[in-house]
N, C-alpha and C positions, 0 to 999 in steps of 0.2 A: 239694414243699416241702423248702425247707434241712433236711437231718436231725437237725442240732445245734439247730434251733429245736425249743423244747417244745409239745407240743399243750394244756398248761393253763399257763400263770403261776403259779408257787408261792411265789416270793420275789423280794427287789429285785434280785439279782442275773439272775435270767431275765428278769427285767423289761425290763433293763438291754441284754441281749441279743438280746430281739424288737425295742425299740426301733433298737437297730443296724441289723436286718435291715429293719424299717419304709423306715430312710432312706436303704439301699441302693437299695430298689424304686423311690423316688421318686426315687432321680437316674436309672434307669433307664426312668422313663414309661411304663411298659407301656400295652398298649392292653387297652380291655375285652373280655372273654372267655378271654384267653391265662391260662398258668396262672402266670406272676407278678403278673398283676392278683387272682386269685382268692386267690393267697396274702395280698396286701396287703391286702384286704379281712377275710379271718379274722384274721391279726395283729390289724389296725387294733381288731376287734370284743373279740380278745383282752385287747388292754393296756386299752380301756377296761374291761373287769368288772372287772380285775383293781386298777384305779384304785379303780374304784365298791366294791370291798369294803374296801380299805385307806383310803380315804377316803370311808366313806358320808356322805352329804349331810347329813343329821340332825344327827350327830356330829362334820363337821370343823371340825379347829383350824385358823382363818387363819393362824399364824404356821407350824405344821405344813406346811401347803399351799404358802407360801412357799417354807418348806429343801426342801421337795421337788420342786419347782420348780429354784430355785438349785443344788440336788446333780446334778440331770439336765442344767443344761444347761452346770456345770461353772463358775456364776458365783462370785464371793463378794460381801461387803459394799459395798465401793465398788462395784461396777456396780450396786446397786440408788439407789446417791444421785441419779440422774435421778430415779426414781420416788418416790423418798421425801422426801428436801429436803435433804439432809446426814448427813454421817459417824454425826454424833451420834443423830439422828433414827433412822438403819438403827439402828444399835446398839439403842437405848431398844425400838424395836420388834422385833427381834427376841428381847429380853429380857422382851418384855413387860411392859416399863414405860411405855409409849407407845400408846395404842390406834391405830388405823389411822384415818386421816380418809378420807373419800370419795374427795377428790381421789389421795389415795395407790391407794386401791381400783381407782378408774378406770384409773391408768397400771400399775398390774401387773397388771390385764386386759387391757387393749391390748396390752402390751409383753412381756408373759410369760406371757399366753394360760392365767393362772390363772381355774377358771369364779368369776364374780362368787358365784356360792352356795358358794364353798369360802372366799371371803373374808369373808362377810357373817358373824355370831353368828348375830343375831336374822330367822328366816326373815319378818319380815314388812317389813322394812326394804326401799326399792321408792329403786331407783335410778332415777328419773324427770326429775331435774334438770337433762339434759340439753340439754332443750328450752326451757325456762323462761331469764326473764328478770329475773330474780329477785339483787337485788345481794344478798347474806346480811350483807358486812361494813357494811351499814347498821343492822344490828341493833342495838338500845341497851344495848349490853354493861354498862354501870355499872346500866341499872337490873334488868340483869336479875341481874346478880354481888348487887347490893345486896338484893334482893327473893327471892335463894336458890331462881332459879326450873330449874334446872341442876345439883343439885349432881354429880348422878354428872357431870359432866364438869368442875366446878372443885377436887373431889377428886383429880382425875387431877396437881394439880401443872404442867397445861399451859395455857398461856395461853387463855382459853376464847375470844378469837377466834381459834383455830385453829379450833373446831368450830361457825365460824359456818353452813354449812352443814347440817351434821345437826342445830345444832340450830334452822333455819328447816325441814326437811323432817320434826319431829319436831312443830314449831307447825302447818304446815297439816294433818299426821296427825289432827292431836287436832279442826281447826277440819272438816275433812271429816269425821269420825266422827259429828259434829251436823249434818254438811249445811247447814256454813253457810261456802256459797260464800265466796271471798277477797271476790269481785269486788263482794260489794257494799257493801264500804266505800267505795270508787269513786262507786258510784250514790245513797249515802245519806246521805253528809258535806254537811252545807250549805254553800249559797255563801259562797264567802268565807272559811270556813276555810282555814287553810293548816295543815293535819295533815299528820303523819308517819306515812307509810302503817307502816312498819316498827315504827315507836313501839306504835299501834293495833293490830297484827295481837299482839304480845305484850302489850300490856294485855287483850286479847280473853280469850288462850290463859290466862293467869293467870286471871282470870274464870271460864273454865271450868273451872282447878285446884281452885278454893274450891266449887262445885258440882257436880261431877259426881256425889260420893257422894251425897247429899243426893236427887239425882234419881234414881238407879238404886234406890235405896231406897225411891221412894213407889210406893204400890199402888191409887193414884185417879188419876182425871184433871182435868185442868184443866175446870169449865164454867165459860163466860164468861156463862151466863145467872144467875149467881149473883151476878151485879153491880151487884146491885139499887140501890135508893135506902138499903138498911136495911146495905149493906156501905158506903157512901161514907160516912153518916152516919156510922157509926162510929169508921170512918177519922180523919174530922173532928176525932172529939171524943179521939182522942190528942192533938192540935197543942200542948194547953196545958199538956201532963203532963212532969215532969221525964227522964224516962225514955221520953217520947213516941215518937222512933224506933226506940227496940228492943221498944216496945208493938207499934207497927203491923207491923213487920218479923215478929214472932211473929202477929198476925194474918194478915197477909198468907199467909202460909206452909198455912193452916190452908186457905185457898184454892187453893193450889198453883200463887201466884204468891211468885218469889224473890227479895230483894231482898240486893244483895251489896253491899259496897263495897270498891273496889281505887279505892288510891291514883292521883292524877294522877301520869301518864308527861310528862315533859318535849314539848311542841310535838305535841302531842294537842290541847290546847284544851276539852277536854271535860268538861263536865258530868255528864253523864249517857248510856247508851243503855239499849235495852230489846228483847230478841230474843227467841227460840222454843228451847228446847234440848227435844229428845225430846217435844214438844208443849208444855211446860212454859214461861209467859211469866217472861223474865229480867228484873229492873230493875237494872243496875250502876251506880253513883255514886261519880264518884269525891270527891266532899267537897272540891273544889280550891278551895270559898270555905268556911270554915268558920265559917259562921251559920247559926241555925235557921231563918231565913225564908226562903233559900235553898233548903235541904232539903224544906222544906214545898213548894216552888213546883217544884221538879224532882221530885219523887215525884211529885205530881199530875200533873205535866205526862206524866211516863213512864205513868204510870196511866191517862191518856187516851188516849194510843196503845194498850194495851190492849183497850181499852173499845172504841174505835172504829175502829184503824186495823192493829193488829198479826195481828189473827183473821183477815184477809183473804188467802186464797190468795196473792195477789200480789209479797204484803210482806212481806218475812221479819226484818228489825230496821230499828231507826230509832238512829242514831248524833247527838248532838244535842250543838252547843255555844250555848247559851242568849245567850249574849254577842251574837252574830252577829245584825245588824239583817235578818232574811230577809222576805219576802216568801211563800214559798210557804205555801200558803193549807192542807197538812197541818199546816204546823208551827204557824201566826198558831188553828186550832183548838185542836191542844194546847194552848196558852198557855191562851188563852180558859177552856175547860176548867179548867185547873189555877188561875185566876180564881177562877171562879165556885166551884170545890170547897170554895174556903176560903172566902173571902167571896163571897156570889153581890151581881148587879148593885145590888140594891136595898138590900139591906146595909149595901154598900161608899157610897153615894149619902151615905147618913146620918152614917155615920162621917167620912167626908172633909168632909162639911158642920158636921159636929160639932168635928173638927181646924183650918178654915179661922177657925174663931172664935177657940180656945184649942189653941195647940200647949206647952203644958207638958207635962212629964212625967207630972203628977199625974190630969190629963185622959186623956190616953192608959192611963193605970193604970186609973183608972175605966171609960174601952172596954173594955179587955181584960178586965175581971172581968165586966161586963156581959153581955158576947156568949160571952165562952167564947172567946176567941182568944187568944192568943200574942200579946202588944205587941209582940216583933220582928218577927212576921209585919203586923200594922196599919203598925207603922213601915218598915217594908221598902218595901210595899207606897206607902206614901204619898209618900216618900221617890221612889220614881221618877217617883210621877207629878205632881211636881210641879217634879221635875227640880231639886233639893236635897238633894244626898246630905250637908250639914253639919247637918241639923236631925236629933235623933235617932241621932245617930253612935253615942254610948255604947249604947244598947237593942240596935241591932243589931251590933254590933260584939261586946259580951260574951256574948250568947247563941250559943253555940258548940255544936257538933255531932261533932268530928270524936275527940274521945276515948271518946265511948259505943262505936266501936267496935274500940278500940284492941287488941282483943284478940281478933279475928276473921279 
């Protein structure tokens, strides 16, 4: 072995000097066995400890990693503008006023053979993206800027579609920690919908913002045989109450079913869905018709999925835009279902034969005190099926839902 090389690394200047000796060997190609192969080998074994104690894994600083990098191999600021995007860009980040995007990440690990874990903060952070097909600047950046669902990264001062990536690889983090596959919104949006898968995937993630504490906090579990006649009943008898959905929403709960509401995302379409988080049935609504007969008929409707179709191994959410003329014969149940919940068949016979006589208002006032129903829910209800949405405009039109929970 060279005798001017050290047999321990003690500072950056020996460092500096095996390194030397490193790249003499390697224009030399020794062969193995010889003793400049076996020098390069203990070298080689040497600068890495001596890396691994100056930069432990746990502890390093990205930008740290960087100059250290750049000081070895003799770069300065403009040669990193390949890897970073501009003058400006190196600067901000090497001052630290810029965090690192992925895409930056990627190319000063390719290009300067920094290890991706000397670059990363957060050791759970999983560069996977490679493979994936995934556009991230489809992302609905106004609603997510608008709904403050992001801030560590619109704090930063940088335009937050710079971190459309991290922050779509930080959405399906959150959406795989509940095990709930991307892929089946795919499988579960009805026909006909033209949804925005991207839109959906961050109205999902949001969703899960507003509940996750709420779940990791409950110390029961969901039984679905508790769903007797003596809970729907119940149910029911909120419909006519002024405060009626954050009655049921508090019952509901007592059941350790959730019911949340996040606002409509643009070209979503959506009503309603209803999924499993930690075993726990989700109802999400988003309120995008704000009347109470509406809400009456999408809580039931998601409630039937519950009841009958959610608890099923198989099926893991149901995504539902109510609007959509479908066919398939789980969703034409739910409806049915959510029918029947509020008015059952026999009921509804009477009233509508009672309506076909006298459609006043004063008639329909006297149904609703009668029976225990919500006149927007009677007129809603009558209203389509008679395929006259001018009769009863005003009933349902002023019975509105979407400020009880304006503050959730």
């Amino acid at each position: 072995m060279n005798n001017n090389i050290p047999k321990i690394i003690k500072n950056d200047e020996e460092h500096e000097k095996v390194l030397c000796r490193i790249e003499e060997l390697i224009n030399i190609s020794p062969q193995l066995g010889t003793k400049e192969s076996d020098e390069l080998e203990l070298l080689a074994f040497l600068v890495s400890k001596y890396e691994e104690e100056k930069y432990p894994k746990e502890n390093v600083d990205p930008i740290e990693a960087i100059k250290f990098r750049m000081e070895q191999g003799g770069l300065n600021q403009r040669d990193l503008i390949p890897l970073i995007g501009s003058r400006v860009k190196v600067s901000e980040v090497l001052n630290k006023k810029r965090p690192l995007t992925l895409k930056m990440i990627r190319a000063l690990n390719k290009h300067l053979e920094i290890p991706l874990e000397s670059l990363i903060n957060e050791p759970d952070i999983k560069i996977t993206m490679e493979e994936s097909k995934f556009e991230w600047n489809k992302l609905p950046f106004i609603e997510i800027t608008k709904r403050n669902l992001f801030p560590e990264f619109e704090k930063t001062g940088v335009n937050i579609k710079e971190f459309a990536e991290e922050i779509g690889c930080e959405i399906l983090k959150k959406l795989n920690q509940y095990n709930l596959d991307t892929a089946y919104y795919k499988q579960n949006i009805r026909k006909g919908s033209e949804i925005d898968y991207y839109s959906l995937l961050v109205w999902k993630y949001a969703i899960i913002l507003k509940i996750e504490a709420k779940i990791k906090s409950k110390k029961t579990n969901f039984d679905i045989n508790k769903l007797d006649d003596n809970f729907f009943n119940k149910i029911k008898s909120f419909n006519n109450l002024k405060y009626g959905p954050l009655e049921v929403q508090k019952y509901l709960e007592d059941y350790n079913i959730f019911l949340i509401t996040q606002n409509h995302f643009k070209r979503t379409h959506l009503d309603g869905a209803c999924f499993k988080l930690n075993g726990f049935p989700i109802i999400a609504m988003t309120l995008r018709y704000n009347r109470i007969d509406n809400f009456w008929f999408v809580l039931m409707h998601e409630i039937g999925h519950i009841k009958n179709d959610l608890c099923k191994d198989e099926i893991d959410e149901f995504i539902d835009d109510l609007d959509v003329n479908d066919n398939n014969a789980i969703e034409v149940k739910a409806d049915k279902f959510a029918l029947n919940s509020l008015i059952n068949d026999e009921l509804w016979q009477e009233i509508k034969e009672n309506l076909d006589i006298d459609r006043s208002f004063y008639n329909l006032s006297n149904l609703s005190k009668k029976y225990n129903i919500n006149e927007a829910i009677i007129a809603g209800r009558y209203r389509k099926e008679i395929n006259n949405f001018k009769i009863f405009s005003r009933i349902v039109t002023d019975n509105k839902v979407r400020h009880l929970f304006e503050n959730q």
